[in-house]
LOVOKE-139734 format. One line per 8 residues: for each residue x, y, z of N, C-alpha, C. Coordinates in steps of 0.05 Angstrom, whole numbers. Layout:
N
X/Y/Z/X/Y/Z/X/Y/Z; ...
//
This chain:
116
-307/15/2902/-288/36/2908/-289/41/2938; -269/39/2948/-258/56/2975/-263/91/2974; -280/94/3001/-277/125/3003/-274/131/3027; -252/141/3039/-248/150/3067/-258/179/3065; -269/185/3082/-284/214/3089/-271/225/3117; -253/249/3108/-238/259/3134/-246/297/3139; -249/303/3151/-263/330/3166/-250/337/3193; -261/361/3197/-244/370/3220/-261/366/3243
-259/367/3276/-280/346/3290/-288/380/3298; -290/407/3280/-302/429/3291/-326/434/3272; -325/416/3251/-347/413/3240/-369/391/3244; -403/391/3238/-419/382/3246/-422/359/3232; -404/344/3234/-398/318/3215/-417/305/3218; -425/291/3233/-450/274/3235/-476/282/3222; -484/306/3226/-506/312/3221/-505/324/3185; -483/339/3184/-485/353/3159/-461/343/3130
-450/314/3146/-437/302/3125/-449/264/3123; -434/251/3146/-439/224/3154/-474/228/3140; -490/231/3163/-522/225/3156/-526/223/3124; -524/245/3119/-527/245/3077/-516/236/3072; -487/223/3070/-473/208/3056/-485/179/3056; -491/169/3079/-495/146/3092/-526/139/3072; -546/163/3070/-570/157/3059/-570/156/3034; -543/166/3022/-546/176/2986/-536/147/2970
-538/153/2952/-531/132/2920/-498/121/2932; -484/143/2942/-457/142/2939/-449/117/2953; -463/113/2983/-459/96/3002/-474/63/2984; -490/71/2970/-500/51/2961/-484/27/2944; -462/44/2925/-450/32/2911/-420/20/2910; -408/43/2940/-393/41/2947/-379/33/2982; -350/32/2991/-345/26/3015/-340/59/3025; -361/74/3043/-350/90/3053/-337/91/3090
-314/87/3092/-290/96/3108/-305/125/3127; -315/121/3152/-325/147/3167/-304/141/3193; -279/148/3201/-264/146/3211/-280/156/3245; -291/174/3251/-309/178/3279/-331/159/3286; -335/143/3267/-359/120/3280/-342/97/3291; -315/94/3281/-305/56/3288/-284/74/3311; -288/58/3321/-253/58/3345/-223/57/3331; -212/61/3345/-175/75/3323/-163/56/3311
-161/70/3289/-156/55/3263/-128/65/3258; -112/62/3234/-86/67/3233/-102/83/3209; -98/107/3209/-108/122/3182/-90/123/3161; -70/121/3165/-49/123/3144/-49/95/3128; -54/72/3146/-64/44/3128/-80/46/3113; -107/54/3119/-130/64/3110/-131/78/3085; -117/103/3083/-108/123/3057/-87/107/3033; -70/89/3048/-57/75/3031/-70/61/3014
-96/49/3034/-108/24/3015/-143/36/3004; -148/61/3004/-168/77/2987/-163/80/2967; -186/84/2949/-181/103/2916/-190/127/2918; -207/136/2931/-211/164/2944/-215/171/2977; -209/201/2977/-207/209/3001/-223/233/2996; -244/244/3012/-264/259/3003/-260/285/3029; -244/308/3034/-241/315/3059/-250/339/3047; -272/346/3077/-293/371/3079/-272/401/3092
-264/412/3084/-230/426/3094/-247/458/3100; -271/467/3110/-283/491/3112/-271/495/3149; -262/478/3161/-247/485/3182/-216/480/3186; -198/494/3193/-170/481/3192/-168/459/3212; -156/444/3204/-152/417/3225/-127/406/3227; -105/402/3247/-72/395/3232/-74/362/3228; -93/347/3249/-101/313/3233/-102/313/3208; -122/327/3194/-131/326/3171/-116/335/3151
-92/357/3156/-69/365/3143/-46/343/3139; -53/333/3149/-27/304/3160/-32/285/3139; -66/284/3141/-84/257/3128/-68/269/3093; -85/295/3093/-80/299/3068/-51/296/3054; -28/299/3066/-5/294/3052/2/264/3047; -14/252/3067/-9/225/3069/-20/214/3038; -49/225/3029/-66/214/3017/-39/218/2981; -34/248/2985/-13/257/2966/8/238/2965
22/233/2987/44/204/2987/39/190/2973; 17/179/2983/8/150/2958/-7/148/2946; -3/176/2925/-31/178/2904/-56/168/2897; -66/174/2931/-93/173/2929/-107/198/2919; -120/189/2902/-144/221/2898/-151/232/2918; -160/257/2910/-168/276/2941/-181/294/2933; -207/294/2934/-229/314/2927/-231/334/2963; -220/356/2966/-236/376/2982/-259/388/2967
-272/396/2988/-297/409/2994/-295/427/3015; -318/451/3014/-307/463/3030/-341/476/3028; -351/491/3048/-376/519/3049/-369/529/3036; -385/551/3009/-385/564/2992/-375/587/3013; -387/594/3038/-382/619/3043/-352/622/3069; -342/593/3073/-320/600/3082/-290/589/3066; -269/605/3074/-248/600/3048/-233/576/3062; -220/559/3049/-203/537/3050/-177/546/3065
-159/527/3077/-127/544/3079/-118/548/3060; -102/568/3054/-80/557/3027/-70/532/3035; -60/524/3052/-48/496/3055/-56/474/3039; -75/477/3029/-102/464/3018/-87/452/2995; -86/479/2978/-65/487/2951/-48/462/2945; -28/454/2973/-9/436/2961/-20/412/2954; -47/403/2958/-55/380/2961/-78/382/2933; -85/404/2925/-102/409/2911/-105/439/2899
-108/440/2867/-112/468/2856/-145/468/2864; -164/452/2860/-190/454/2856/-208/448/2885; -210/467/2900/-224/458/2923/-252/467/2920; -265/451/2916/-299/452/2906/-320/460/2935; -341/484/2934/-343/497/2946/-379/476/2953; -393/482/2965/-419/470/2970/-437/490/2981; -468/498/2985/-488/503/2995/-499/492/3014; -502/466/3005/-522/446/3026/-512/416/3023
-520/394/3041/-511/364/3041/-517/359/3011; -537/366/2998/-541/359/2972/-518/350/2954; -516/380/2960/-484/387/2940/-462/373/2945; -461/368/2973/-439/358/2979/-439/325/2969; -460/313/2965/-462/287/2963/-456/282/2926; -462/305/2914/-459/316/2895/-431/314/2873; -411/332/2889/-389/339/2890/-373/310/2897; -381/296/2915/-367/268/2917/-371/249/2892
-403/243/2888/-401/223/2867/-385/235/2846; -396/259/2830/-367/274/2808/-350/265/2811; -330/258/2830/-302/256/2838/-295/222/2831; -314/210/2832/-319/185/2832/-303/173/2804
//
């Protein structure tokens, strides 16, 4: 399975998403898509040709708003996540009723395989 992982660049992606992902089960079994490590990619190719899109949405981002309608275009799945203690946009909404909330990388690595 394809998983593109898209976030806003105001969050601590590297450290508190990429790193865990990269060390967990999830990376193990699957292709994960970290769009800030490779040089520019056409993301919208990318989302076309995923089965999931895993976007961490606890900061607003309008890239990542873009990504997400894109992912809706061509019914790719789309699991958000978000910090338990900060709220999502509504914008979120059109892309998703269920935006799943997290504590720690744990969870978050968590919340991805589920989605799986």
């Amino acid at each position: 399975m394809k998983i593109y992982v898209r976030h806003s660049t105001d969050f601590n992606f590297e450290q508190k998403l990429y790193k865990p992902l990269m060390r967990s089960r999830v990376s193990d079994r699957h292709e994960i898509i970290l769009p800030h490590r490779s040089e520019f990619t056409n993301s919208k190719e990318i989302i076309m040709g995923c089965d999931l899109m895993a976007a961490e949405v606890s900061y607003p981002s309008t890239g990542l708003g873009i990504e997400l309608g894109w992912a809706e275009e061509f019914n790719t799945d789309v699991v958000c996540i978000h910090r338990r203690e900060e709220k999502p946009s509504k914008a979120i909404q059109v892309v998703t009723e269920d935006a799943e909330s997290y504590r720690d990388e744990d969870e978050i690595i968590n919340v991805i395989a589920d989605n799986i």
